[in-house]
N, C-alpha and C positions, 0 to 999 in steps of 0.2 A: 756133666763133666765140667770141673772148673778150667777154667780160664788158664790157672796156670801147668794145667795137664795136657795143654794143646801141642802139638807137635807142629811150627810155625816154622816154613824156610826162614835161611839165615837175610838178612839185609844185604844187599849187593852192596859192594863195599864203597860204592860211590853210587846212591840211593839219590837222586836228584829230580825229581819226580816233576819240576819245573822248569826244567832247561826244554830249551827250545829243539833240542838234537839229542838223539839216542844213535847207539855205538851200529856201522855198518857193516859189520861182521857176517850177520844173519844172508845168509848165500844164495843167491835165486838160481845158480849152477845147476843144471840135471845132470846127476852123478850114475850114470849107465840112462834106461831107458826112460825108468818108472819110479825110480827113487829120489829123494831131494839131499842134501848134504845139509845140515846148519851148524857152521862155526859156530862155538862159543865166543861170548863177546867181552870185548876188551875191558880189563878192571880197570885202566884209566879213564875211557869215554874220550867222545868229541869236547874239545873246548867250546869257548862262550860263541866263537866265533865261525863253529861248523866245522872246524878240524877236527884230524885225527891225529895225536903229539906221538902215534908208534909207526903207524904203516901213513905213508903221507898219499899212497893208492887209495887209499882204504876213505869211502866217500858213506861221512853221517849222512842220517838223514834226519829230517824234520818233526820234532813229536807234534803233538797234537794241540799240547801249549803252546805250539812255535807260527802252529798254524792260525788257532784263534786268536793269536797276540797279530800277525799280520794281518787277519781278516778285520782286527777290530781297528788296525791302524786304516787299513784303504777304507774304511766305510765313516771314519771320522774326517779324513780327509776330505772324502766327495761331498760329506754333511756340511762343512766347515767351506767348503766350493758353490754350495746352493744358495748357504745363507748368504756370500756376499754379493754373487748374482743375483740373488733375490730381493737384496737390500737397494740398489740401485733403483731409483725413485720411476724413472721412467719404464722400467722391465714391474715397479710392483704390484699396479692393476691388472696386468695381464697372468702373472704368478699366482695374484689371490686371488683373484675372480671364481665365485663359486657356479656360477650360471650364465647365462643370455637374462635379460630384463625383458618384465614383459612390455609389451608393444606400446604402451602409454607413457613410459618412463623413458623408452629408448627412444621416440620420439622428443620426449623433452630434453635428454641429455644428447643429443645426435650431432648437437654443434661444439659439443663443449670437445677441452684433450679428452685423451683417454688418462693422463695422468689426474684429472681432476675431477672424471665421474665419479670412482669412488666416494672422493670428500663429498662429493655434493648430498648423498644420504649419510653417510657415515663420519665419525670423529677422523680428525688425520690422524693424530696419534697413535690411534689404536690401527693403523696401517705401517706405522715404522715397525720392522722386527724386531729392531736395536732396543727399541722401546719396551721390548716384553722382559725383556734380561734386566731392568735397568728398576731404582727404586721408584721411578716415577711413573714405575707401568700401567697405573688404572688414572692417572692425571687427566690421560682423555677423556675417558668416559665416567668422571666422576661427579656423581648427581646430575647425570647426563644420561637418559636413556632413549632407547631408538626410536620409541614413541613419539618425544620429545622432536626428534630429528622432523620426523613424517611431519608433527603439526606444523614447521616451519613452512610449509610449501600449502598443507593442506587445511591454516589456522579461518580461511574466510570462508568454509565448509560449516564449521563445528565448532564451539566453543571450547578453548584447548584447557579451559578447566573443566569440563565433563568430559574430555578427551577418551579417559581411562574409564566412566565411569558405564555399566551396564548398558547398552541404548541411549548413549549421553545424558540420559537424565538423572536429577538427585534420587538417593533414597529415598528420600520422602515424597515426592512425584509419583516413580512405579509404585508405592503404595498405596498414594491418592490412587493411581489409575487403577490397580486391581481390584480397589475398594468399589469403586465407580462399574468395574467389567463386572463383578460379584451381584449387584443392587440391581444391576443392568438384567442379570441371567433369571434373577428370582423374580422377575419382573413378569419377565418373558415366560417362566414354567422350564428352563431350562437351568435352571443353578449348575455353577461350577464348581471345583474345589479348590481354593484356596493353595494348595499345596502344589498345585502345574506351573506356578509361576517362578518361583523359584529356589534354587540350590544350594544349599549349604557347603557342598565342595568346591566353589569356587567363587572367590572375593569378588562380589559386586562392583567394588569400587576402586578396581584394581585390574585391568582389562587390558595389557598389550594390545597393540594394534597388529604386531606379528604372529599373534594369539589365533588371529582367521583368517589375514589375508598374508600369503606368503609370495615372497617374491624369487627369483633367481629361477625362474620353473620354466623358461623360455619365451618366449615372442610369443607364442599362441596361446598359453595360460592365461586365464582369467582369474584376477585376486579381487576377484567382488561375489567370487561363486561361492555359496558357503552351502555344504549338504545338511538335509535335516539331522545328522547327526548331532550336529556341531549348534544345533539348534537346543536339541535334547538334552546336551552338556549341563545348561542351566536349567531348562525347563524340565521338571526329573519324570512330569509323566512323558510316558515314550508314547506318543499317537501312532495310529498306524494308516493308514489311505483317509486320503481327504473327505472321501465318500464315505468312510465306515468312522473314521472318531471326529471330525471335525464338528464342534457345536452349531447349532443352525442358528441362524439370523431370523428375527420377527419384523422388524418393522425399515424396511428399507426399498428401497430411497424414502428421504425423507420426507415426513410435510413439508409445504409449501412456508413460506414466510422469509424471515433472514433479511439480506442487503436491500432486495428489490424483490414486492408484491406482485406474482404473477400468477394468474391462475388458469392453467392448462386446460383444465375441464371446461370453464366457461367460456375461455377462446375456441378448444374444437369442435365444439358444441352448438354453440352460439352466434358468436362472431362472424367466424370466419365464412360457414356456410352464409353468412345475412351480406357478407362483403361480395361483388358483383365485378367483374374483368370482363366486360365483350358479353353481360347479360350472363356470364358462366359462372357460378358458385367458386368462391377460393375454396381451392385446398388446403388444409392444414398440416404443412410439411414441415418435422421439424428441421430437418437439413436447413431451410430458409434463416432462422437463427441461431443454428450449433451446423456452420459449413466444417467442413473435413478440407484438405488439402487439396483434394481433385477438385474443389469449386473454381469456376470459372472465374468467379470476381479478382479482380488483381488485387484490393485491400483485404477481401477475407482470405485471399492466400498468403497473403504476407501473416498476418496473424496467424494463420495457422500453422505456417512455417518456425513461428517464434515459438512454437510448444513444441516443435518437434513432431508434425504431421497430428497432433493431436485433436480432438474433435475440441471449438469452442464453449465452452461452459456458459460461458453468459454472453450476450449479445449489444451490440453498441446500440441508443436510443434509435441514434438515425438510420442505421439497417434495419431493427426489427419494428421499432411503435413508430417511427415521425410519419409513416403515412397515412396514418390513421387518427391518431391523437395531436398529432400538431394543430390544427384549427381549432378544436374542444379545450386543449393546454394553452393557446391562445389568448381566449376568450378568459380564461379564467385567472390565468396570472396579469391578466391586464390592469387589473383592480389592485396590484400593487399593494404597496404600505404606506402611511401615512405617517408625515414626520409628526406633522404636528395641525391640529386646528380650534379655530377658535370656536368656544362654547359660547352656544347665546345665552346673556344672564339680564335677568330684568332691570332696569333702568335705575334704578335705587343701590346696584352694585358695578356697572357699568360707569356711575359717575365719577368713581370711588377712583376709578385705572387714568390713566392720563392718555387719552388720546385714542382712549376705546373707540372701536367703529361703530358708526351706526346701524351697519347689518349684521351686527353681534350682537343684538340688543335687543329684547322681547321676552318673550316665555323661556325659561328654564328649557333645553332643547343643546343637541349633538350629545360627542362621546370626548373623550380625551382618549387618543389613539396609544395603544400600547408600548410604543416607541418614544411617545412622548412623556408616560406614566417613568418609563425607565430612565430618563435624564435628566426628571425630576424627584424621582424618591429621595437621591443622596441627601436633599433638604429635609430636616425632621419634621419640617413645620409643611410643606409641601407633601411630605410622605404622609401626615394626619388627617390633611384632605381630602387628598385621593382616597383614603380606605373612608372618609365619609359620605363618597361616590359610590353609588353601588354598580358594580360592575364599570366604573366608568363614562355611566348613562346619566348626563345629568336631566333629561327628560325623566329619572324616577326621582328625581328632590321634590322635596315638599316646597312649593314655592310661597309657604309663607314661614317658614322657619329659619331661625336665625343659625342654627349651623347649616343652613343649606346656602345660607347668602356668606358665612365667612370663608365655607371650604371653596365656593365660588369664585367668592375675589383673592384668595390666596395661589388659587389655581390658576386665571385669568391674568393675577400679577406675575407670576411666577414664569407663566408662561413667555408674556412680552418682555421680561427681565431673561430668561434665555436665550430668545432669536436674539435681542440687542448685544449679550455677550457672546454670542456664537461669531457675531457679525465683527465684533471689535477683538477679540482675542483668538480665533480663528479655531482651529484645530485642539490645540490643546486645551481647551473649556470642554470639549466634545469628548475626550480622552479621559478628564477628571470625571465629566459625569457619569459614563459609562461603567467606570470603575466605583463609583462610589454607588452606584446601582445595584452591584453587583456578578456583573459581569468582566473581562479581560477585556480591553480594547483593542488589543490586535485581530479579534474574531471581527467586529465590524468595520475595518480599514476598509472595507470595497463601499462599506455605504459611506464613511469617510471623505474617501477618495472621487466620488464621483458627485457631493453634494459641496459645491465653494462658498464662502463664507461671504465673498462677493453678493452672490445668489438671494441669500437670506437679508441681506443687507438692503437690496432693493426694495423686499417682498416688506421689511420694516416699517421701511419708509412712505411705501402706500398703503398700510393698513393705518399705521400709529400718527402720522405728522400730514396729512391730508389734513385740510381743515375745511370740510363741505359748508356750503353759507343756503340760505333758499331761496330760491330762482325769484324776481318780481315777475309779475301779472304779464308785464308788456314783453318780456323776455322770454317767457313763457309760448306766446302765439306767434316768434316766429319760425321760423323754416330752420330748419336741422343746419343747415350752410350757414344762415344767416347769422347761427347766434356764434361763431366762429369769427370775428374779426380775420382782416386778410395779413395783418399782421403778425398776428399767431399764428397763424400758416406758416409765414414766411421767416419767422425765425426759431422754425423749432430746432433745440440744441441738444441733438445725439449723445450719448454718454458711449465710448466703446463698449463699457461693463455692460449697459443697459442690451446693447442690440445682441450680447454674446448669454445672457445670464436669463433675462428677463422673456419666459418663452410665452406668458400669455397677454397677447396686445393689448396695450391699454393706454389711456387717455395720461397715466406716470409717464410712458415710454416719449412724450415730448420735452423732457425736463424739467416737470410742475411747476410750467406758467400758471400763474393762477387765473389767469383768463379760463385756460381749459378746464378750471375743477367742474365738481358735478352741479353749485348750482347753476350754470348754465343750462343744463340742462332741465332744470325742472318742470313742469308741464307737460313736456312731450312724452308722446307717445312710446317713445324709445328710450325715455329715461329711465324704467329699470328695467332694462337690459342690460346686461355688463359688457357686450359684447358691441355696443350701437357704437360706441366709441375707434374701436375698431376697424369697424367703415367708413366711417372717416377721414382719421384723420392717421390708425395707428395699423402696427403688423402690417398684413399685406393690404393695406388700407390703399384708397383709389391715389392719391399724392403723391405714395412712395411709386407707385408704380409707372408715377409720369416722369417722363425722360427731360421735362424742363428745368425740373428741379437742380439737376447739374449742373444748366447752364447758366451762365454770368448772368445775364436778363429772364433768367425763369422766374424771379419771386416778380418781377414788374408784370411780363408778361399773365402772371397766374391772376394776380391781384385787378389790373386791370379790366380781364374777361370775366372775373367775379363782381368788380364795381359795375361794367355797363348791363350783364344782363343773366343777372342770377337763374333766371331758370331755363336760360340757353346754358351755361356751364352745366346746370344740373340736369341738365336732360341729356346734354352730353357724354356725362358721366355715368349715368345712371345703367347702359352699356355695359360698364366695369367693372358694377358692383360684385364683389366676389362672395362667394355664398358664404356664412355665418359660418364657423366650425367649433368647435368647444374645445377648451382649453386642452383636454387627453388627447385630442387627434391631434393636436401641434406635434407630439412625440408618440407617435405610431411607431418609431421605433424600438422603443420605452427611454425613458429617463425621468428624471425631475421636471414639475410642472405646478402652478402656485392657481390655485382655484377661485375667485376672488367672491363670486358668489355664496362658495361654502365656506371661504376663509380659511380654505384648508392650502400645506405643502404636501403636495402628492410626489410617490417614484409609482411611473408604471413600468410593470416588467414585460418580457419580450422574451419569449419563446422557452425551451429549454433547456437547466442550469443556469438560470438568472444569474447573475453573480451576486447582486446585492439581494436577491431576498434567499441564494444561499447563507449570506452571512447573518443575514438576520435570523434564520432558522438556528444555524452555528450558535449565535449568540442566547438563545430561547432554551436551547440545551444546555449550555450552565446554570439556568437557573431551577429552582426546586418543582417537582411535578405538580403541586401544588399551588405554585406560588401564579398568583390572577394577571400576573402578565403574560404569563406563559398559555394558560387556559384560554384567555381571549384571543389570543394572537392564531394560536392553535385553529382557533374557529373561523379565522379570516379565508374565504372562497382562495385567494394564491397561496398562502400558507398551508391551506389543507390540501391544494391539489397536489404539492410537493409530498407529502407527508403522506400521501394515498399511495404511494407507489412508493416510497423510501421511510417506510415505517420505522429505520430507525436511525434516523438524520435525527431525531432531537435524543439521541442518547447520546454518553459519552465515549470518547468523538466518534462525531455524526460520522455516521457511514450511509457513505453517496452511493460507492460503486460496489457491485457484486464482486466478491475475492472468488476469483477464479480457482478451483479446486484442482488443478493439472499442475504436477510437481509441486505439491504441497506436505512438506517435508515434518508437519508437528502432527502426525497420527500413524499408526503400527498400520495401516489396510491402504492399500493404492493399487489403482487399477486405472487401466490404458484401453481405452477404444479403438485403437489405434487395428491393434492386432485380430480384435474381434470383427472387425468392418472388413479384412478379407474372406468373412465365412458368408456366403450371397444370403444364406437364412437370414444373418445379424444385419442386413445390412440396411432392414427396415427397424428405424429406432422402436416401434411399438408391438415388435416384438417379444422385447423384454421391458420396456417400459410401458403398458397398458395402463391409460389413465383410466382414473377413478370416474365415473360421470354418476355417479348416486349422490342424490341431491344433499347439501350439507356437510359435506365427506371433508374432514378432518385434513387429508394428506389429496393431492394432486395424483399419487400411481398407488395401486394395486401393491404390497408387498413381493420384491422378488426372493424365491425363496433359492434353500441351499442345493433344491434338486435342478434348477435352471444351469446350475453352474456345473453339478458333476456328471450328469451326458458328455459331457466336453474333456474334465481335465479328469483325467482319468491315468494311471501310468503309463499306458500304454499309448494313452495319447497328447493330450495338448501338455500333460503332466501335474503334478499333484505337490510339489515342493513347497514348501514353507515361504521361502521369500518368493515366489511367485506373484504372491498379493502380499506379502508382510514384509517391510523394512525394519532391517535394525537401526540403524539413524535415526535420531529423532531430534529433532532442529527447533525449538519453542522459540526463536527470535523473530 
C-alpha cells in the first residue's frame, strides 16, 4: 500500500509534541460503578506556563518532555554542586582517593597533611578538576609519567635509566645472559630453548612500574607479590610445578677458590680432628664460622643482625683462622720486604762508587730486591742493567766480564744516588719513581707513609761518609773500654732524629766522633761484629743505662772510675751487659729496620693484613703477569703467604675480602637460610652441604640437586612460585 493511500488521523490542531503540559481534561471521575468518563480535550491546550486560558479549574499536567527537561535540570544542578565541593583543595584527597595505601607508603606519608599525600606520588595538577576543562589539561603530566614519580623516592634502589627496562637491565645484557644460560644448559646435557625467555607482546624496554606493582589495594596488600602469571606474560613458555618443568642444576655449590682460599675437605678432614681442646679431638662445626643469630657471641650477633637474621657467608680472620694460623702467619710475614740493599761487587767496581763500604765489597754476591728494581727502572740506563741481572742475582754474573762490572756499578751508582735523593727531596722523588716504574703512587702511600726520609738519611750517612782507617798494632791489644777515650764517653751528641729513626744501635748513633770509627777497633776480637759496638757504648748499651749520665758530675764521675781502675768499672759493668739481639728483634712489632751487616733496609711485617705489604702486593698487581718484578716478589715467603689465601689480591683490584653473597642483588637466583634453619632436619648444615672428601676433588661439596629442593616446596607445601628463589631486580652496580 503506498504511502499516500494510508488513512492517517488528522493533526491536533495545536500538535506541540514538546511543550512541557498536555490539556487536563482527560477525567479520573468514575461515572456510575465500573465505568470511566474522558472529556475531550481542549483545542487550545495549557500555556507555556501550565495554565489552562479556558477553564482556570481545569489543572495541565506535566508531559514527559516536562519531566525529563526538569530531571535533567536537578541532575546538572547537583553535578555543577559536587564539582565545586569537590574543587576545594582541602576536601580534594578525600574526594579522589581511590583506596587505603599499602602499609609502606602510609607509613612514609603518616606525617605529612592529607592535602599533600596525594602530590607526594602524583602531579598536582592532574588533581585540580578545574584543570581537566581547561586547555592546559595534560601540562601536569606532560613527559611526566608515574614511573617517573615512583623513581623519585625509589632512584638509590635502581638505576632510573634501566627503570622501565625488562629486570633493569639493557637489551643487550639479557641477551649476553640467555646466551651464557643456553652454553651453560648444553654443557650440563640439559639444553634449553632459546624461546622461554622472551616475548614479543610486550616492549622490553618499556616496563611501567604500575605494570606489577599496584597500589590503592589496602594496608594489608603486598605490591612486591607478583604471581607466576605475570611471570609468564614475558616468558611465553608457561611452566607448570617447580617439580615437573623446572630445569635441574648440575654443578652447585660451587668450587672452592674466588676471594679467600678455603678448603673444607681438608680442614674436616685433617685438621681439625689433629686440633686437641682438653686432649679431645675438635669438631668441625660449621656454625663456628657461618653463626646464625641465636649465637651467643655478641659480635657474631650484631653481624648477623645486619643481614637480617641471615647465616654469615664468610667469616672474619680473627673468628675463624687466628687461632690456628697466627704463629705459622707470623713467622712468615716477618721476612718482610726489602727496600733496598747493597750488592757486593768486586773491588775494581767498588772503587768506581764514592764512598762504597767495605762490607760491600768482594765476590759478585746478594740480589737487588724487587722494590728496589721498581724505583729504579724509570732510569733507561738503570733499566739495562737490571735486565743484565739475571733474575736480580748478581751471584749468577760472570765475574770476569765486563758487562757484569758495568751493569754492577750502574746498579751500585744508581742505588746510592736514590737513598741520597730520597733523603733530600723526600716524598715526591718516591712518587716520580714509582710512577715512572710503572705503577700509580697512591697504591703504595702506606709503604710511603711509614718509611721517613729522615730515616734513610741516617742509614746514608753510615754506609757512604764513614771513613774506616786500620787500627795500629798497640791499639789493637787493648781492652774493648780501653780503646774508648773517657772523653768520647762523655761527649757523645744525641741527634733527636737519630734516637727516633735510627732502630739498629750503632757506634753512628754517637754523632761520628771519629774517635769511635771502626779503626779502633781493629784486632779485637769483637771487631767484626756489628753488634760489639752496641754494648758499649750504643742502643741499650751499658752508659745509657747509668742513671749518672744526667747528672751534672756524671761525666767526671764516670771518667774518673774509668782512669783509677779499669777493670773494677769493667767487672762492675760486666753485670749489665745486656744480651746481643739482632737488628729484626728491635721491631717485633714490625716496622722499618737498616741491617748493617747485609747492608740491607728491611720492613718487617706483623701479623695479619699488614698494611704495607698489602700495598705492595696492591702495587705488584698493576703490573704485567709477566713482568720479573712481579714474579720475584711473588716468590718472597710474606708475599706468598698473603697470596696463599687471597689468590686474587694481585688481580685487578686486589680482592682482600670474601663479597658476601646475602642480598646480593646482580643475579636472577637468591636464596635465604634463614627460613630453612627452622626445619630441625636443616638445621645441621651437612645435610645439604656434604663435602666432597675424594682426594683431588675439583669442588669442596657434593653437587646439590633439584630433587633436595622439591620434597619441600611443593604447592601444597612450602610453595613452588617463581620469585620464591627468582628476583626480577637486577642491580649490576
Amino acid at each position: 500500500m503506498r504511502r499516500e493511500e494510508l488513512s492517517l488521523p488528522q493533526n491536533p490542531k495545536r500538535d506541540r509534541p514538546n511543550d512541557r503540559w498536555t490539556c487536563g481534561r482527560v477525567c479520573d471521575q468514575k461515572c456510575g460503578k465500573d465505568a470511566k468518563r474522558e472529556l475531550p480535550q481542549c483545542a487550545h491546550g495549557p500555556s507555556r506556563d501550565g495554565r489552562c486560558p479556558v477553564f482556570p479549574a481545569c489543572k495541565p499536567r506535566r508531559s514527559w518532555a516536562g519531566w525529563r527537561r526538569r530531571i535533567a535540570v536537578v541532575c546538572l544542578a547537583t553535578f555543577c554542586m559536587v564539582l565545586i565541593v569537590a574543587n576545594q583543595h582541602w576536601l580534594l584527597p578525600s574526594v579522589m582517593k581511590p583506596g587505603e595505601l599499602t602499609q609502606p607508603h602510609a607509613q612514609i606519608l603518616s606525617g605529612t597533611l592529607t592535602s599533600q599525600r596525594c602530590a607526594a606520588c602524583h602531579e598536582p595538577d592532574a588533581l585540580s578538576i578545574s584543570a581537566w576543562f581547561s586547555s592546559a589539561a595534560g601540562s601536569g603530566h606532560e613527559n611526566v609519567l608515574q614511573t617517573d614519580r615512583c623513581m623519585d623516592c625509589h632512584h638509590s634502589t635502581m638505576d632510573r635509566d634501566l627503570a622501565t627496562m625488562a629486570h633493569n637491565l639493557p637489551s643487550v645484557e639479557r641477551q649476553n645472559r640467555s646466551e651464557r644460560i643456553r652454553l651453560t644448559s648444553l654443557e650440563s646435557g640439559n639444553p634449553v630453548n632459546d624461546s622461554r625467555w622472551t616475548k614479543t607482546s610486550l616492549d622490553q624496554d618499556n616496563i611501567q612500574c604500575a605494570t606489577c606493582h599496584k597500589e590503592h589495594r589496602g594496608a594489608e596488600a603486598d605490591m612486591m607479590a607478583l604471581s607466576d602469571a605475570q611471570c609468564q606474560t614475558c616468558h611465553s613458555r608457561d611452566f607448570g610445578g617447580f617439580a615437573a618443568s623446572h630445569p635441574d642444576w648440575k654443578s652447585w655449590p660451587y668450587g672452592r677458590g674466588g676471594e679467600i682460599a678455603f678448603n673444607h675437605a681438608t680442614h674436616a678432614g685433617k685438621h681439625f680432628p689433629a686440633t686437641l681442646v682438653d686432649g679431645t679431638a675438635t669438631v668441625f662445626a660449621c656454625g663456628k664460622c657461618h653463626p646464625s643469630q641465636n649465637d651467643s657471641n655478641t659480635a657474631t650477633l650484631a653481624n648477623a643482625r645486619s643481614l637480617g637474621g641471615e647465616l654469615l657467608r664468610t667469616a672474619s680472620y680473627e673468628q675463624a683462622c687466628a687461632s690456628c694460623h697466627d704463629q705459622s702467619l707470623d713467622i712468615q710475614v716477618a721476612s718482610g720486604i726489602e727496600l733496598a740493599s747493597l750488592p757486593i761487587v768486586p773491588q775494581r767496581v767498588s772503587k768506581k762508587v764514592a764512598g762504597w763500604p767495605e762490607n760491600a765489597t768482594g765476590f759478585y754476591d746478594g740480589r737487588l730486591s724487587p722494590l728496589a728494581q721498581l724505583l729504579l727502572r724509570g732510569d733507561e740506563s738503570a733499566a739495562r742493567a737490571i735486565r743484565n741481572v739475571p733474575d736480580g742475582d748478581f751471584s749468577k754474573l760472570r765475574p770476569d766480564s765486563s758487562v757484569s762490572d758495568s751493569a754492577a756499578l750502574t746498579i751500585a751508582t744508581q742505588l746510592q744516588a736514590m737513598m741520597l735523593s730520597f733523603a733530600s727531596e723526600g716524598q715526591a722523588d718516591w712518587t716520580q719513581r714509582v710512577r715512572s716504574g710503572g705503577a700509580a703512587p697512591a697504591s703504595t702511600l702506606p709503604i710511603l707513609r711509614s718509611l721517613p726520609p729522615q730515616f734513610i738519611q741516617a742509614i746514608y750517612d753510615k754506609w757512604f761518609l764513614d771513613d774506616p782507617q786500620p787500627l795500629s798494632t798497640d791499639a789493637a791489644s787493648l781492652a774493648p773500654h780501653e780503646r774508648f777515650p773517657s772523653r768520647t764517653i762523655l761527649r757523645v751528641n744525641w741527634q733527636p732524629d737519630d734516637l727516633l729513626l735510627d732502630d739498629s744501635p750503632s757506634s753512628d748513633s754517637l754523632g761520628g766522633d771519629a774517635l769511635l770509627a771502626d779503626d779502633v777497633l781493629a784486632g779485637d776480637v769483637l771487631a767484626d761484629d756489628v753488634l760489639a759496638d752496641d754494648v758499649l757504648v750504643g742502643g741499650d748499651g751499658l752508659l745509657n743505662e747509668d742513671g749518672l749520665l744526667g747528672e751534672p758530675l756524671g761525666d767526671a764521675l764516670i771518667e774518673d772510675a774509668l782512669l783509677e781502675d779499669p777493670l773494677a768499672a769493667d767487672s762492675t759493668l760486666s753485670d749489665k751487659t745486656p744480651q746481643v739481639r739482632q737488628p729484626h728483634d728491635l721491631v717485633s712489632a714490625g716496622g722499618w729496620y737498616h741491617d748493617d751487616l747485609r747492608m740491607a733496609i728491611v720492613y718487617r711485617g706483623s701479623g695479619h693484613a699488614d698494611p704495607v705489604l698489602v700495598a705492595w702486593i696492591d702495587t705488584l698487581a698493576q703490573l704485567a703477569k709477566t713482568d720479573p718484578i712481579r714474579v720475584q716478589a711473588a716468590e718472597h715467603p710474606s708475599v706468598a703467604a698473603c697470596i696463599a689465601c687471597h689468590p686474587n689480591s694481585l688481580s685487578m683490584p686486589g680482592q682482600w675480602r670474601a663479597a658476601s653473597l646475602v642480598g646480593r642483588k646482580s643475579e636472577f637466583t637468591k636464596f635465604s637460610h634463614r627460613p630453612h634453619l627452622n626445619v630441625s632436619q636443616l638445621g645441621d648444615c651437612q645435610h645439604c652441604h656434604v663435602i666432597n672428601t675424594q682426594p683431588q676433588a675439583l669442588v669442596d661439596f657434593h653437587p646439590l640437586t633439584k630433587q633436595a629442593c622439591t620434597a619441600c616446596h611443593l604447592p601444597t607445601a612450602a610453595g613452588d612460585h617463581c620469585v620464591t628463589c627468582h628476583r626480577y631486580h637486577i642491580d649490576m652496580r
